[in-house]
N, C-alpha and C positions, 0 to 999 in steps of 0.2 A: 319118549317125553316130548319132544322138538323133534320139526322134520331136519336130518341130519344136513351140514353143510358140508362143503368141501375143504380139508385140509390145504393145508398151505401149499404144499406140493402138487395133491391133485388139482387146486383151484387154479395154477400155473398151467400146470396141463392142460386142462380145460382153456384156459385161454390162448395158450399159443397155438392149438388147434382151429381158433375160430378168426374168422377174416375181418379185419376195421378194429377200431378200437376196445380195448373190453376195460370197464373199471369195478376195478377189487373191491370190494368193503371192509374194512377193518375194523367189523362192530366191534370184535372183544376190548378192540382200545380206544373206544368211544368215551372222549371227554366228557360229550352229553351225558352219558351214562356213570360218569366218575372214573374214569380210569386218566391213568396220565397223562397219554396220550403220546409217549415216549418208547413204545416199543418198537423192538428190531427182528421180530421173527420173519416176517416178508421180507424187508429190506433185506435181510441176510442169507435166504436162498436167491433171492435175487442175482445179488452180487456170486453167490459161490455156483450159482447155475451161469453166470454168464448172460444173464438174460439185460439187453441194453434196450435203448428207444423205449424207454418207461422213468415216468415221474411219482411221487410219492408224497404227500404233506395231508394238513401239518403236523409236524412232529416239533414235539414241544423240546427245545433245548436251550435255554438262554445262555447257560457256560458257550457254547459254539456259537451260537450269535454274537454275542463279544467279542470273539475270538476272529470270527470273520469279516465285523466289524473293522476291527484292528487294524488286521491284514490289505483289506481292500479288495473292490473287484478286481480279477485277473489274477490272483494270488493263487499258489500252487503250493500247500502246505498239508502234514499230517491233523484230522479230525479226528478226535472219538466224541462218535455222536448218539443221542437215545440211550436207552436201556442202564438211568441212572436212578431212576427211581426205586425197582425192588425186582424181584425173582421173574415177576410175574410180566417184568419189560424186556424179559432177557437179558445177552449184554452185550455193552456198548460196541457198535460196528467202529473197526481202527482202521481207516484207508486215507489214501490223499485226494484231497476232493479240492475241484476247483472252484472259487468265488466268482459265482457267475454274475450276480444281481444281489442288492441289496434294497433295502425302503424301510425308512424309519416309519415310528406308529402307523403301517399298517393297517387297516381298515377294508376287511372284506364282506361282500354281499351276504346277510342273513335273511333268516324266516322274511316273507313280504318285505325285501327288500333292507330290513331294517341293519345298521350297522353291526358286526361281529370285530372287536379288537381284536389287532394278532400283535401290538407291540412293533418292534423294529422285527425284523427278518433281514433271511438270506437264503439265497436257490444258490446248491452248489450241488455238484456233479464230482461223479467216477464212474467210470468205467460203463457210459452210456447210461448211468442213473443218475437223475434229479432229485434231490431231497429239496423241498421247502421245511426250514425250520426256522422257529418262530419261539418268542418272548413269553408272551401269554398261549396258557394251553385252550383249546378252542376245536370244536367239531370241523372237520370239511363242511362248510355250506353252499357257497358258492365258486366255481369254476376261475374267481376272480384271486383263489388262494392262487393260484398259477400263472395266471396272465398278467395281471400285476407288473409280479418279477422277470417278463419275456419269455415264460415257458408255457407252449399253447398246449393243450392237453388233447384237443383233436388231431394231433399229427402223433401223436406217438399210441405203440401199441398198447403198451400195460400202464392206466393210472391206478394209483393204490389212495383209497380217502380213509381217514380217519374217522367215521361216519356209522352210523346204523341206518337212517332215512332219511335226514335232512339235507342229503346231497344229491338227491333224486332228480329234485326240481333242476335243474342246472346242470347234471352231469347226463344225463338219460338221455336228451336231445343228441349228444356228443359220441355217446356208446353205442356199438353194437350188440351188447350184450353187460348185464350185472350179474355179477358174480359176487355173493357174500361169503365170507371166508369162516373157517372154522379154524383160525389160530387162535395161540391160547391167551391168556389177558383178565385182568381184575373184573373184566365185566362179561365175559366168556358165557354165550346163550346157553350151556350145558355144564349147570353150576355143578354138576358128580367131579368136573376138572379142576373146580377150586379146592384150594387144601385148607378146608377146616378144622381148624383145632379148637376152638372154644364153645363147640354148642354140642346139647346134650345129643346122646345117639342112643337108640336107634333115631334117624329122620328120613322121611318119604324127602326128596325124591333118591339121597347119599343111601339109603337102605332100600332094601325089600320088604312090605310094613303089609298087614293084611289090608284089605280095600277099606274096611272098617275102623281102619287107626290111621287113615291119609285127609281127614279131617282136620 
């Protein structure tokens, strides 16, 4: 149906094999596209692989942006961050993240330059991973989701965007290498992985239909 992507595992793979920076795509959790923008499937082999010197945004969280608000930069406190929305965000990653940076109404670079709101935000860190997370949910567009908050995305291995295309402009210069990911997600390029329950079936592409009923 779709040429296949790479799992979230293999797409690790693939990147810690290749030299300079590689940036992930997290189309399945692509705002643009409707999705929350809140999941933790990457962020959670991440962390359980061990894999540090990688950054991650935006992930939509405002409960943790208050929270780290609160606290202040420098603050050393238990998070649960993302995967609050539904099945389909996974769940929520539980670790101690440091508050690295903060910025009220944030305002990062869109399409032709044009303003993308992100709300108040916070870059916090564990375990050599950066999460930007952010107020309003919103695509990765510009490389400014990161820099912003003093996290340069050209010095570390692994960035992960939130993104299906519109972070191309901005991140491509920076990358070695894109890699789009085949995690799973409300907008997931290989809808056979969504769990449909309220539409008639048989359906091309969830069935096998003769070529003459895919109409």
């Amino acid at each position: 149906m779709t040429e296949r992507m790479p799992g979230v595992d293999a797409a690790l793979d693939q990147a810690l094999a290749k030299d300079g920076t590689i940036v992930l795509g997290d189309a399945s959790d692509n705002p643009g596209g409707g999705a929350p923008g809140d999941s933790t499937f990457i962020l959670r082999r991440l962390l359980e692989r061990g894999i540090g010197n990688a950054c991650l945004g935006p992930l939509w969280d405002p409960i943790a942006v208050r929270i780290a608000f609160d606290a202040g930069v420098g603050a050393k406190l238990p998070l649960r961050i993302g995967g609050k929305i539904g099945p389909l965000s996974g769940d929520p990653v539980d670790a101690t993240w440091e508050i690295k940076a903060l910025k009220e109404n944030m305002v990062m670079t869109g399409l032709a330059g044009t303003p993308a709101k992100l709300g108040d935000c916070a870059l916090i860190a564990t375990a050599g991973v950066e999460v930007v997370i952010t107020t309003f949910r919103c695509q990765a567009f510009g490389k400014d989701v990161f820099t912003q908050l003093g996290c340069d995305p050209s010095t570390r291995k692994l960035v992960v965007v939130k993104s299906a295309q519109h972070f191309r402009a901005s991140f491509a210069p920076l990358a070695a290498d894109i890699i789009m990911v085949d995690a799973p997600g409300v907008v997931a390029r290989d809808v056979t992985t969504l769990p449909y329950t309220k539409i008639k079936r048989p359906k091309w592409p969830l069935d096998e239909l003769p070529q003459s009923s895919r109409a």
